[in-house]
C-alpha positions in Angstrom: 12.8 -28.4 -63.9 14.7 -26.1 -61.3 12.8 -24.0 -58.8 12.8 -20.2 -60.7 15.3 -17.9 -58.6 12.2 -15.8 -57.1 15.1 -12.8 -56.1 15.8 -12.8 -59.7 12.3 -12.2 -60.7 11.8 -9.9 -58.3 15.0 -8.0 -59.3 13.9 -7.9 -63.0 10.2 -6.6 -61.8 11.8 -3.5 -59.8 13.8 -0.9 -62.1 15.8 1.2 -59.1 16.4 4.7 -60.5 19.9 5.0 -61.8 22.5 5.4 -58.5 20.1 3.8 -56.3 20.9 0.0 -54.9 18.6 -2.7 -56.2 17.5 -5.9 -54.6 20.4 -8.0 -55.6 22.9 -5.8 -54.7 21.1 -6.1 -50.8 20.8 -10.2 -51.4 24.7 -10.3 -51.6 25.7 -8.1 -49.4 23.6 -9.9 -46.7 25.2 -13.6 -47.6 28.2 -11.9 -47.7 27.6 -10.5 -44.0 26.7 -14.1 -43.1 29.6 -15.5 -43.7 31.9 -12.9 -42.3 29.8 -13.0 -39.1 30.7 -10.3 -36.0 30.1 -6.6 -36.5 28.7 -7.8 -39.9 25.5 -9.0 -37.7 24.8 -4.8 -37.9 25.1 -4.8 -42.0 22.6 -7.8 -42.5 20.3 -6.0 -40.3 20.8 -2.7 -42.2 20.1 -4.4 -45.6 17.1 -6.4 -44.2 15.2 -3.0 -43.3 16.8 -1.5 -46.6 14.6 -4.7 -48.2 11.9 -4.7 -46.5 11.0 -1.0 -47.5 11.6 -2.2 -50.7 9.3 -5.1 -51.5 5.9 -5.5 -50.4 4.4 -7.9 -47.7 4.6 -10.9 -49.9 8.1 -10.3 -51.8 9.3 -9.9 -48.7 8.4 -13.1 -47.1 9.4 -15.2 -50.2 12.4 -13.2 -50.9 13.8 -14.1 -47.2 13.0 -17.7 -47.1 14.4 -18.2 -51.2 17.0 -15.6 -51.3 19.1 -15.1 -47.7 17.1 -18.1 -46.2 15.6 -16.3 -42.8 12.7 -16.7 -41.3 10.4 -13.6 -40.5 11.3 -13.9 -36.9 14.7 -14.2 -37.4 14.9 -10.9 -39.8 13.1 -9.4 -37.2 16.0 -9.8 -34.5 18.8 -8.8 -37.1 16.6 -5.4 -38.1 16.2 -4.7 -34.7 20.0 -5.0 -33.6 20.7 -2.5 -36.3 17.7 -0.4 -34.9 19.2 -0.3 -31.5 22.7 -1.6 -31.1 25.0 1.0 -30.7 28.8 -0.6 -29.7 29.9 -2.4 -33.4 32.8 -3.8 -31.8 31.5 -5.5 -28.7 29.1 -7.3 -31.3 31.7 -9.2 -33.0 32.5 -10.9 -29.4 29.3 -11.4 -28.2 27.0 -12.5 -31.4 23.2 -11.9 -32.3 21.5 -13.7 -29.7 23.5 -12.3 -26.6 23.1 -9.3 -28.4 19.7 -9.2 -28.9 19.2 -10.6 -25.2 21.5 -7.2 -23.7 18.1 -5.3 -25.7 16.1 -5.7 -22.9 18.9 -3.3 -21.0 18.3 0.7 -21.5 20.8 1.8 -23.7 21.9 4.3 -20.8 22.6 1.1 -18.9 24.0 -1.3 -21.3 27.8 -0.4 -21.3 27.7 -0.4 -17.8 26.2 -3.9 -16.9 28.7 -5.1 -19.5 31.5 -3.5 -17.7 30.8 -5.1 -14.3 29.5 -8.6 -15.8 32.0 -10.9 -18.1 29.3 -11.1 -20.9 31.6 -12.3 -23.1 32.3 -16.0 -21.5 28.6 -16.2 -20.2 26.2 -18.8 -22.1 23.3 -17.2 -23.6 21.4 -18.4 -20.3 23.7 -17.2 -17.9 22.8 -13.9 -19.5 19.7 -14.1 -19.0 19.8 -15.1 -15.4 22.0 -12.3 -14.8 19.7 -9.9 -16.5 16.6 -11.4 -14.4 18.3 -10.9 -11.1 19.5 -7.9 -12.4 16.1 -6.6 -12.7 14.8 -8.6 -9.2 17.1 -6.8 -7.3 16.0 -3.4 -8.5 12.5 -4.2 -8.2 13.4 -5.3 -4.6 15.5 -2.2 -3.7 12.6 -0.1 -5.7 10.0 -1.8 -3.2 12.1 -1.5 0.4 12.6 2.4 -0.6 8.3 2.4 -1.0 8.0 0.8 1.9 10.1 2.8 4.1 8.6 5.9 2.9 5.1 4.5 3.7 6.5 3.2 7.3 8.1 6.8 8.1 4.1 8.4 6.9 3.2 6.0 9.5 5.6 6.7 12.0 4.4 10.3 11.7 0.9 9.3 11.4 1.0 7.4 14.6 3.0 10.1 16.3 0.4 12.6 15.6 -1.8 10.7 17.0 -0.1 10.3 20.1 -0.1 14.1 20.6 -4.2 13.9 20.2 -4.1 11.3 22.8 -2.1 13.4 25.3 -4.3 16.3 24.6 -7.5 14.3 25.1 -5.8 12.8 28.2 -4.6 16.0 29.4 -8.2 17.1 29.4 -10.0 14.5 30.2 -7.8 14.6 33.7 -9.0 18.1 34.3 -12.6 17.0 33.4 -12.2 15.0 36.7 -9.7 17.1 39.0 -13.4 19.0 38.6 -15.6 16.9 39.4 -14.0 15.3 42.1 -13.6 18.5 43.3 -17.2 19.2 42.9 -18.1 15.9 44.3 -15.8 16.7 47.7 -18.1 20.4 47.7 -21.4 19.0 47.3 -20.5 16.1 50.3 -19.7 19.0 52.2 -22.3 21.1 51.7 -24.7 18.4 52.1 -22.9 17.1 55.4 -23.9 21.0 56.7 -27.3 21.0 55.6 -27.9 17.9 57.5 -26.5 19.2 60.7 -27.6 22.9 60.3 -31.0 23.7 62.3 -34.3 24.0 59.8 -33.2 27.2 57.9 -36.2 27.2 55.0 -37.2 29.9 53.1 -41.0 30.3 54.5 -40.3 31.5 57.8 -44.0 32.0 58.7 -44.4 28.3 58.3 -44.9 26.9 62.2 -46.9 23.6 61.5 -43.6 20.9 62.2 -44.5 18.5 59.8 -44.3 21.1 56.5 -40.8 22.1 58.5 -39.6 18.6 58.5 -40.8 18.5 55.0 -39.1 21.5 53.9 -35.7 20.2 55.6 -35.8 16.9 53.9 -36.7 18.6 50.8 -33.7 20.7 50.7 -31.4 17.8 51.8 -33.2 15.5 48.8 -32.4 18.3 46.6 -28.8 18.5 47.8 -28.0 14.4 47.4 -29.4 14.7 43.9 -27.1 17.3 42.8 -24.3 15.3 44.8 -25.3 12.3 43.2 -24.9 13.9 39.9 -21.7 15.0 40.6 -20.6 11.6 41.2 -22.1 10.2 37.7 -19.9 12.8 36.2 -16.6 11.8 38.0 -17.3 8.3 37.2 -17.7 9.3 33.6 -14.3 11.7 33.7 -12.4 8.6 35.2 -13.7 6.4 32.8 -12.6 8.8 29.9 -9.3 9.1 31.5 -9.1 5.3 31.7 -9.7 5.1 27.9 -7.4 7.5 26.9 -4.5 6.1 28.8 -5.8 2.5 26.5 -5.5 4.3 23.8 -2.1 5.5 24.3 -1.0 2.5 25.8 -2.4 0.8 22.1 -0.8 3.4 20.5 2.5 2.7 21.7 2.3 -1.4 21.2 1.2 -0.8 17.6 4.4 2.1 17.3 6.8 -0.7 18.9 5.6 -3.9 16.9 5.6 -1.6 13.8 9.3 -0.5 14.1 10.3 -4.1 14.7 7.9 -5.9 12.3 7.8 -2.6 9.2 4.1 -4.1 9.1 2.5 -0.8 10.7 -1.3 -2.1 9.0 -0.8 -5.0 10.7 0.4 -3.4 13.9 -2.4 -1.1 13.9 -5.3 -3.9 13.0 -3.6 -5.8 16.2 -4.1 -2.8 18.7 -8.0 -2.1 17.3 -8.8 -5.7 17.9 -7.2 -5.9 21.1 -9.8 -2.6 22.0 -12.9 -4.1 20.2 -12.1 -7.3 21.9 -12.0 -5.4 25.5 -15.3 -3.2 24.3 -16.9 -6.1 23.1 -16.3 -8.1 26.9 -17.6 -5.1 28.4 -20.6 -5.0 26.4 -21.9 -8.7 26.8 -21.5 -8.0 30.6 -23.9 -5.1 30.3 -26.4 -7.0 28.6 -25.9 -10.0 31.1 -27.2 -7.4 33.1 -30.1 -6.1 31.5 -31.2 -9.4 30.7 -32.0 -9.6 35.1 -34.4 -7.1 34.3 -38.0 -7.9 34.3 -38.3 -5.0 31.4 -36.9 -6.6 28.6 -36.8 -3.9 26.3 -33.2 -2.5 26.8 -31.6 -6.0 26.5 -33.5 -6.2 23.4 -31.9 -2.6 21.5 -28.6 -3.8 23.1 -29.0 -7.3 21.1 -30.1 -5.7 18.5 -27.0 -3.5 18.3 -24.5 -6.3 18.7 -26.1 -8.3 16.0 -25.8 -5.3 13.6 -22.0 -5.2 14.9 -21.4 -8.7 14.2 -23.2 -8.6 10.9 -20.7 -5.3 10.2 -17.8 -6.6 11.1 -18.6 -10.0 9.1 -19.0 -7.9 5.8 -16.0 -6.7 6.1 -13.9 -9.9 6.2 -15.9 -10.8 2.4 
């Protein structure tokens, strides 16, 4: 006993209105598409969607494997083409499956890529491999255009920072043109004190010893206030010292940026090369502080680098 014709059943189950196309009017139009082949690729998937809006879930399964002999996949790819294809008369040249591979193109963009690449002789691989570099190179020209835009930020970033810098330098300069002309003052006012006669405030005091006293009061008085002077010149020329680091950083990280477009890893280099100095600097300080007999201020600076260290590690996790 034959297998029953399933499309036939299915036929005689439906009653179409009168005018309207039935399911076996669809069946022969699609083996008649499959035969003809080319633009016809755009009436088989036309019919399939025409079917498949016409049967239900399980019809349509059966129907396509017993009636036009697709699979569901395959169906799929034709109803799809007739979704989206929009150039009949390339299709006859090209067929479904370079077709369907030119789907993953915009429409916008389809025509065009067609123009400048000979689709027509290319193996459906080829066309895929031109469609992948296709899409690499954009990617690539999409990613140097971000990254030049983040480099210029960074170039403007960095260049706003190098007017900060001058600023800071410019004052930490006149921070020690003062005191060193404060320093010079005090050395001179101290030099006359010490070679002035006793000029004290008391003048009834005759006892030679409180004179002496007073004298080497007022000159103790003077070298403190001469000392401090100094502490605060050394501090200005140590400021100044570090700003002209900082700019001096600044400008390595702006060079190997330009050359290298890496302006993180530019910057990273110029902050370790300061921590790196800082950190020499402190270990000699607590060389020192460890001479002492008081312990206590090698023990906060241990303290601190060990937080540092402990800091610093976290942030390579």
């Amino acid at each position: 006993m034959g297998k029953p014709d399933l499309g036939a059943l299915i036929a005689q189950t439906i009653a179409p209105p009168a005018g309207e196309r039935d399911i076996e009017t669809i069946t022969g139009e699609i083996l008649d598409a499959k035969r003809a082949g080319g633009e016809a690729i755009l009436t088989i998937g036309r019919c399939l969607i025409e079917a498949k809006d016409m049967l239900s879930h399980g019809e349509w399964r059966s129907w396509l494997e017993e009636r036009v002999e697709f699979s569901e996949r395959s169906a799929q790819r034709f109803m799809r083409l007739a979704r989206e294809w929009s150039n009949p008369t390339a299709l006859s040249d090209l067929g479904a499956t370079k077709a369907l591979t030119l789907l993953a193109l915009p429409p916008e963009e389809r025509e065009q890529f067609m123009a400048e690449n000979n689709v027509i002789d290319m193996s459906a691989r080829q066309l895929e491999q031109a469609i992948k570099e296709r899409d690499e190179a954009r990617a690539a020209a999409e990613h140097a255009v971000v990254e030049q835009h983040t480099a210029e930020a960074a170039r403007a970033k960095m260049a706003e920072d190098m007017k900060l810098l001058n600023v800071r330098l410019s004052g930490a300069n006149e921070d020690r043109e003062q005191a060193m002309q404060d320093v010079a003052r005090l050395e001179a006012e101290l030099a006359e004190l010490k070679a002035k006669p006793v000029e004290v405030a008391v003048e009834t005091v005759v006892d030679q010893a409180a004179v002496d006293k007073a004298r080497a009061d007022a000159i103790a008085e003077m070298q403190a206030k001469l000392d401090k002077a100094k502490d605060k010149q050394k501090q200005a020329e140590a400021a100044v010292e570090v700003m002209k680091r900082s700019m001096e950083e600044q400008e390595k990280a702006a060079k190997k940026a330009a050359m290298s477009g890496d302006v993180e890893m530019a910057q990273f280099d110029a902050f370790y090369g300061q921590v790196k100095e800082m950190g020499n600097k402190m270990n000699d300080l607590l060389i020192k502080a460890r001479s002492r007999e008081d312990k206590t201020v090698a023990y906060v600076m241990e303290k601190a680098l060990r937080y540092l260290a402990e800091a610093f590690g976290g942030c390579a996790e």
